[in-house]
N, CA, C and O atoms as a printed pandas DataFrame, in Angstrom:
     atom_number atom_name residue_name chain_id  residue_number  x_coord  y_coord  z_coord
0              1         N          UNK        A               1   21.294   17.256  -42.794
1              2        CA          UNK        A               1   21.901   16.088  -43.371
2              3         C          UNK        A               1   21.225   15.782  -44.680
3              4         O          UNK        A               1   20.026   15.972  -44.882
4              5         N          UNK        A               2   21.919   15.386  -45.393
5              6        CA          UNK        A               2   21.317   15.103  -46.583
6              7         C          UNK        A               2   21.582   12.952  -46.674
7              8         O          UNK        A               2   22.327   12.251  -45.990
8              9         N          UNK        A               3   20.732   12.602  -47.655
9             10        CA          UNK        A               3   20.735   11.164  -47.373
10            11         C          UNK        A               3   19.981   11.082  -48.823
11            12         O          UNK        A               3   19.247   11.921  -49.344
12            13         N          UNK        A               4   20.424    9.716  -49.339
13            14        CA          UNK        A               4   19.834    9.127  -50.701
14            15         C          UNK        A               4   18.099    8.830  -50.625
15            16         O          UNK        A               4   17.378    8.084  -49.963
16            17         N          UNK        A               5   17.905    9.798  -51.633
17            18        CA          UNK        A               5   16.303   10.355  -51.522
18            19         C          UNK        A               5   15.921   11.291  -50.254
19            20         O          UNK        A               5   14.786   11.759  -50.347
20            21         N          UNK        A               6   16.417   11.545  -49.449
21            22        CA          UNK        A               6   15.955   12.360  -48.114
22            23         C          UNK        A               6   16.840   13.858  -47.676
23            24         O          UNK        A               6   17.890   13.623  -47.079
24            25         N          UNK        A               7   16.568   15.145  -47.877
25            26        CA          UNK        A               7   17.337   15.834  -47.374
26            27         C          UNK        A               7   16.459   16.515  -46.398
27            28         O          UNK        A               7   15.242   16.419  -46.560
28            29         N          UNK        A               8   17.057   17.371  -45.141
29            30        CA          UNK        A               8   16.784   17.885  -44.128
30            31         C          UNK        A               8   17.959   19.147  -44.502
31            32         O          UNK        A               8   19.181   19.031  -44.591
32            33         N          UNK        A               9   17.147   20.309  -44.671
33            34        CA          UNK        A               9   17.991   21.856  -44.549
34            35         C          UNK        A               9   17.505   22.649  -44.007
35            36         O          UNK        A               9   16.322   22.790  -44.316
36            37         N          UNK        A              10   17.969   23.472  -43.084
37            38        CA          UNK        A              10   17.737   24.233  -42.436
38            39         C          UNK        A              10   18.664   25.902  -42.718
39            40         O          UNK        A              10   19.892   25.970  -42.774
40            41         N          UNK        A              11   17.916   26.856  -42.831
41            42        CA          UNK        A              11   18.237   28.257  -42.890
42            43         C          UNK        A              11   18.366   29.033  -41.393
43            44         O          UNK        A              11   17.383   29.345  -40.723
44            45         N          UNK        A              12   19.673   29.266  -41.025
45            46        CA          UNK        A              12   19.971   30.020  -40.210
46            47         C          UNK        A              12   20.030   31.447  -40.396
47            48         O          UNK        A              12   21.027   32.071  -40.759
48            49         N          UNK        A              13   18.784   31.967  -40.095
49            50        CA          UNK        A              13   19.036   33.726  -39.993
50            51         C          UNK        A              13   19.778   34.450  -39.290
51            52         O          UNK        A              13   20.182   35.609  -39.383
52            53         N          UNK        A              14   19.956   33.347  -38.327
53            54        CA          UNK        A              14   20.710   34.277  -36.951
54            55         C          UNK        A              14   21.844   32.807  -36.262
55            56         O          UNK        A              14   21.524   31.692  -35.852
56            57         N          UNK        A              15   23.187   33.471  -36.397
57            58        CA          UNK        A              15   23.890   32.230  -35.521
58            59         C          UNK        A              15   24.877   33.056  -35.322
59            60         O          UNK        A              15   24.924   34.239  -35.656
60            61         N          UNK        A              16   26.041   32.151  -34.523
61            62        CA          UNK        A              16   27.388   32.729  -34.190
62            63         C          UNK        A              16   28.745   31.923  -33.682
63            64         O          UNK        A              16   28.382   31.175  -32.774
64            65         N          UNK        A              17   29.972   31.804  -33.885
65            66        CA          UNK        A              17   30.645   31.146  -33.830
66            67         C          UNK        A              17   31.283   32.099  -32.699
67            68         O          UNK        A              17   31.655   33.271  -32.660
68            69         N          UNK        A              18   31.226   31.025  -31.802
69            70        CA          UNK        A              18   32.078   31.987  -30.223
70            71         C          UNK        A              18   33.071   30.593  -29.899
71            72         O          UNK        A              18   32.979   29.377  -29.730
72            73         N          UNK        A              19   34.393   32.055  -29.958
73            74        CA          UNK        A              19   35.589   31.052  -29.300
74            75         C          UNK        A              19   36.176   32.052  -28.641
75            76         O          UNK        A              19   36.637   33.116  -29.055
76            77         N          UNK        A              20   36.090   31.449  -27.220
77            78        CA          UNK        A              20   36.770   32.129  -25.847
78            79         C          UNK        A              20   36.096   33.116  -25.608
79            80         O          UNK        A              20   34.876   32.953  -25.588
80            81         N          UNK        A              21   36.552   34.228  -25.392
81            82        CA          UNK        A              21   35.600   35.869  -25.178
82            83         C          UNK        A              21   35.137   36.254  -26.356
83            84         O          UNK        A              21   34.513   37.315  -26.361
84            85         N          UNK        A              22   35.323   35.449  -27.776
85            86        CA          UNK        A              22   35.113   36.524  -28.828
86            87         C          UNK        A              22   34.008   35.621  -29.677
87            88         O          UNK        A              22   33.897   34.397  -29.608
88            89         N          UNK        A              23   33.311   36.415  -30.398
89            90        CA          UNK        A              23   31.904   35.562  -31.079
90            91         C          UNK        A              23   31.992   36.350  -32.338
91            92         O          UNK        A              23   32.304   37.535  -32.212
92            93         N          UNK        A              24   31.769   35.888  -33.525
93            94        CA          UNK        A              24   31.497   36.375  -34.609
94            95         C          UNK        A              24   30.016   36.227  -34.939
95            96         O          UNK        A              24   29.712   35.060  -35.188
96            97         N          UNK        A              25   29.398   36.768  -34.980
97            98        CA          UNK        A              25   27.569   36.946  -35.261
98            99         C          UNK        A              25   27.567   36.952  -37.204
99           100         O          UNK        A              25   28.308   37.535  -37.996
100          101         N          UNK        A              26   26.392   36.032  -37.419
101          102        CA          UNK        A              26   25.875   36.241  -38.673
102          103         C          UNK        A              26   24.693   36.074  -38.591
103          104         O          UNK        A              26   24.188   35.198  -37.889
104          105         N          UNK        A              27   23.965   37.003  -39.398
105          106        CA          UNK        A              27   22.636   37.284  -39.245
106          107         C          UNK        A              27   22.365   37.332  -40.911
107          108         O          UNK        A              27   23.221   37.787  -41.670
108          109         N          UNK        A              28   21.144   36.837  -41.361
109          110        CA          UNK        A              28   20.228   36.976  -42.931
110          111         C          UNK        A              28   19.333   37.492  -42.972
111          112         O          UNK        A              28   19.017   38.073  -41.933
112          113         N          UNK        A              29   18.330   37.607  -44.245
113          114        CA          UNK        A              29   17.472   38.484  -44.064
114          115         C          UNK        A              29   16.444   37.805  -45.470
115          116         O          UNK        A              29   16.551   37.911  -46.692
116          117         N          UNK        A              30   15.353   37.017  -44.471
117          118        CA          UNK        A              30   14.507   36.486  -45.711
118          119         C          UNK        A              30   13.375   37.299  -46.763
119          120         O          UNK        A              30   12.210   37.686  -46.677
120          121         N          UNK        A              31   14.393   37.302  -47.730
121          122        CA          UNK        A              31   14.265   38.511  -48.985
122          123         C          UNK        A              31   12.917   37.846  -49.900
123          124         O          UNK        A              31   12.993   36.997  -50.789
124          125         N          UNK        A              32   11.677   38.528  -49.370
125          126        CA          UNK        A              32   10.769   37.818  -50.390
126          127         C          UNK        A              32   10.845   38.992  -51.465
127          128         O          UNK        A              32   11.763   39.812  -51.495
128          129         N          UNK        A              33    9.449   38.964  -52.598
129          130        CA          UNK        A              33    8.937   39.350  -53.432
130          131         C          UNK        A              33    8.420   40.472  -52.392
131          132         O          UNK        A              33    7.760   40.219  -51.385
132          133         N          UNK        A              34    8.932   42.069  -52.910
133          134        CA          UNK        A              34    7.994   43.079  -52.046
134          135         C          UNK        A              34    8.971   43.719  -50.883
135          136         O          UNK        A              34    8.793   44.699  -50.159
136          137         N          UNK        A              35   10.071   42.790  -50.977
137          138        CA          UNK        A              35   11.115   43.325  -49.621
138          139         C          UNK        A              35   11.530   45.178  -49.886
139          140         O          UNK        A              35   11.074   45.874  -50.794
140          141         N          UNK        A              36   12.015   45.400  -49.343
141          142        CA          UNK        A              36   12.524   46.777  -49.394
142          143         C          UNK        A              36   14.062   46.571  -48.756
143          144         O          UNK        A              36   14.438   46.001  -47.733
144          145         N          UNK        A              37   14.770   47.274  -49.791
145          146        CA          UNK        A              37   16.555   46.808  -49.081
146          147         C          UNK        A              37   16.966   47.866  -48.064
147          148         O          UNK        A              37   18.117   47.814  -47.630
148          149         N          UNK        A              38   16.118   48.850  -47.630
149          150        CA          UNK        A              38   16.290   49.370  -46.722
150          151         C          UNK        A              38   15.953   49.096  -45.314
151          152         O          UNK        A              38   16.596   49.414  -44.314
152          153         N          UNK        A              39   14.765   48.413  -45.407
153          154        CA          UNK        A              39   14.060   47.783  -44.025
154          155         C          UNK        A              39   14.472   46.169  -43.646
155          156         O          UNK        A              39   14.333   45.530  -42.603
156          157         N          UNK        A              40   15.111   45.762  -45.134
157          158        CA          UNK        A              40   15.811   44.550  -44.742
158          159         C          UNK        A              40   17.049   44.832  -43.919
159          160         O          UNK        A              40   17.531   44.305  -42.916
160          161         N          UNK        A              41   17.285   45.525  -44.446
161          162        CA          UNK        A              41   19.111   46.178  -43.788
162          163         C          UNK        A              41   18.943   46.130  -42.289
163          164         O          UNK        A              41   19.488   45.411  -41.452
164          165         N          UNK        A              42   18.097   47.028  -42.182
165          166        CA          UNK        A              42   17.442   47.288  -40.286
166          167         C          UNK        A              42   16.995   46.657  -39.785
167          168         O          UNK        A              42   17.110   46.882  -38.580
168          169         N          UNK        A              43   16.146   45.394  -40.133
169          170        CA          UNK        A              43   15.990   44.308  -39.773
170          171         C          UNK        A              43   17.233   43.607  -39.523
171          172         O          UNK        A              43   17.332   43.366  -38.319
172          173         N          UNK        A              44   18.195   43.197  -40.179
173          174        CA          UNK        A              44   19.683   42.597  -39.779
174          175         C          UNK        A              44   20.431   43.220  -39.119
175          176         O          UNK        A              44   21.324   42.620  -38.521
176          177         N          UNK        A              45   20.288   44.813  -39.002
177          178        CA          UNK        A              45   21.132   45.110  -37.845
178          179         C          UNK        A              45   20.187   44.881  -36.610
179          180         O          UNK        A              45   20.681   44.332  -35.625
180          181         N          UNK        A              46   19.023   45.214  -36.590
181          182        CA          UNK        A              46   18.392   44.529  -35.067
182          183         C          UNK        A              46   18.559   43.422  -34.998
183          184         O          UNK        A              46   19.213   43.357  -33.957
184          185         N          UNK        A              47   18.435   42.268  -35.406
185          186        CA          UNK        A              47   18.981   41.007  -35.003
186          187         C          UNK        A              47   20.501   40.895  -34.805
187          188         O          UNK        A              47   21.081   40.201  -33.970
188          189         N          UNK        A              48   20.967   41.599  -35.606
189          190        CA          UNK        A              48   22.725   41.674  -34.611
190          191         C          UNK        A              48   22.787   41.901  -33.434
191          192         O          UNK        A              48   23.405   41.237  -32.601
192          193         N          UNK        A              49   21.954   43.165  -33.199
193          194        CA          UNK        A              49   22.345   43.587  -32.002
194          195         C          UNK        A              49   21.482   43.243  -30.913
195          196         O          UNK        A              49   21.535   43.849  -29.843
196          197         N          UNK        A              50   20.422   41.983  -31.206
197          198        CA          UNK        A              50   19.980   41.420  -30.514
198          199         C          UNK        A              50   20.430   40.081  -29.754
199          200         O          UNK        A              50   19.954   39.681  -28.691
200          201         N          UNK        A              51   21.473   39.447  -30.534
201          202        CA          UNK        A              51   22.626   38.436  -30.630
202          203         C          UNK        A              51   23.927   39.243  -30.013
203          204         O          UNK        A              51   24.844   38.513  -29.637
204          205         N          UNK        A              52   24.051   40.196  -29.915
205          206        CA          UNK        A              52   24.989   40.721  -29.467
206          207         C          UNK        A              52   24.893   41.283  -27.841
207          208         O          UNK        A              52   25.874   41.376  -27.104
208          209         N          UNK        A              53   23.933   41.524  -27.579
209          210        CA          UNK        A              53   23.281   41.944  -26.538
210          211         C          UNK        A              53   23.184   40.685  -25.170
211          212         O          UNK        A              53   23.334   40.651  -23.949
212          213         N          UNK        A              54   22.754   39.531  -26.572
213          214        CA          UNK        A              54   22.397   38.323  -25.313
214          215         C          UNK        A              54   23.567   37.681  -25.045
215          216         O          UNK        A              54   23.592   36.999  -24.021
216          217         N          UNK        A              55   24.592   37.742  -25.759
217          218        CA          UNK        A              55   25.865   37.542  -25.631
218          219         C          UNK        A              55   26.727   38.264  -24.436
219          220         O          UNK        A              55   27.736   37.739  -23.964
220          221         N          UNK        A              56   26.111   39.784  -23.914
221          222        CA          UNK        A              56   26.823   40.249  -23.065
222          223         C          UNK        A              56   27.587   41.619  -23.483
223          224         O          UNK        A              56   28.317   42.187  -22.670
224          225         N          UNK        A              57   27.341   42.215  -25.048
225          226        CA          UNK        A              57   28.231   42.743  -25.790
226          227         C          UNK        A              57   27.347   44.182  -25.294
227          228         O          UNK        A              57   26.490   44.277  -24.416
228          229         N          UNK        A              58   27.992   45.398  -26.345
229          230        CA          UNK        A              58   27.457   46.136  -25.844
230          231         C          UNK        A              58   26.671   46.687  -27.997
231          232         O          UNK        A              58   26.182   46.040  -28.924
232          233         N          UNK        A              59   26.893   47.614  -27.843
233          234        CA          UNK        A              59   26.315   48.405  -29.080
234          235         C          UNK        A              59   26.555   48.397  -30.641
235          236         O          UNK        A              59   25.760   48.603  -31.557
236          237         N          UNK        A              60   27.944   48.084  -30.656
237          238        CA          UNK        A              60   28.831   48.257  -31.329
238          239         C          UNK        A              60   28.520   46.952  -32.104
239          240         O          UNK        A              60   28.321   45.845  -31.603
240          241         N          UNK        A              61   28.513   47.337  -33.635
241          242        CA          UNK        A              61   28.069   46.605  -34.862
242          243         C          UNK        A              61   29.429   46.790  -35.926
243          244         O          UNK        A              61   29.664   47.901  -36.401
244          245         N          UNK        A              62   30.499   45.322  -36.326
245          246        CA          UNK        A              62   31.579   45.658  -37.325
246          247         C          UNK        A              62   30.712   45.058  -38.580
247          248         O          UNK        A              62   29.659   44.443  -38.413
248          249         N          UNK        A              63   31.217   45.284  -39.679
249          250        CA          UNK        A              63   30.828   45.220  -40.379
250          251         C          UNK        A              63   32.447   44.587  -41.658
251          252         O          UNK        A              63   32.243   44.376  -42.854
């Protein structure tokens, strides 16, 4: 929420919008100074498929 003089924000790396059987997963990837865009990448697909997993899903990553 944001408020006159006061904000509160929060960064979601990992969330998902589920309606009925079906969930759409979004996952980020906090990109400092030094990151590598390859190990960031793999980092976001393991958290997909860690969100996907606890969900009940099986392997399978769309893109």
């Amino acid at each position: 929420w944001v408020g006159p003089g006061r904000a509160h924000l929060v960064v979601a790396l990992r969330s998902a919008l589920v309606r009925g059987a079906h969930a759409r997963l979004f996952v980020g990837a906090g990109i400092v100074a030094g990151s590598s865009a390859e190990s960031e990448w793999r980092e976001t697909e393991m958290k997909s498929l860690a969100m996907l997993r606890a969900l009940g899903g099986g392997d399978v990553v769309r893109r």
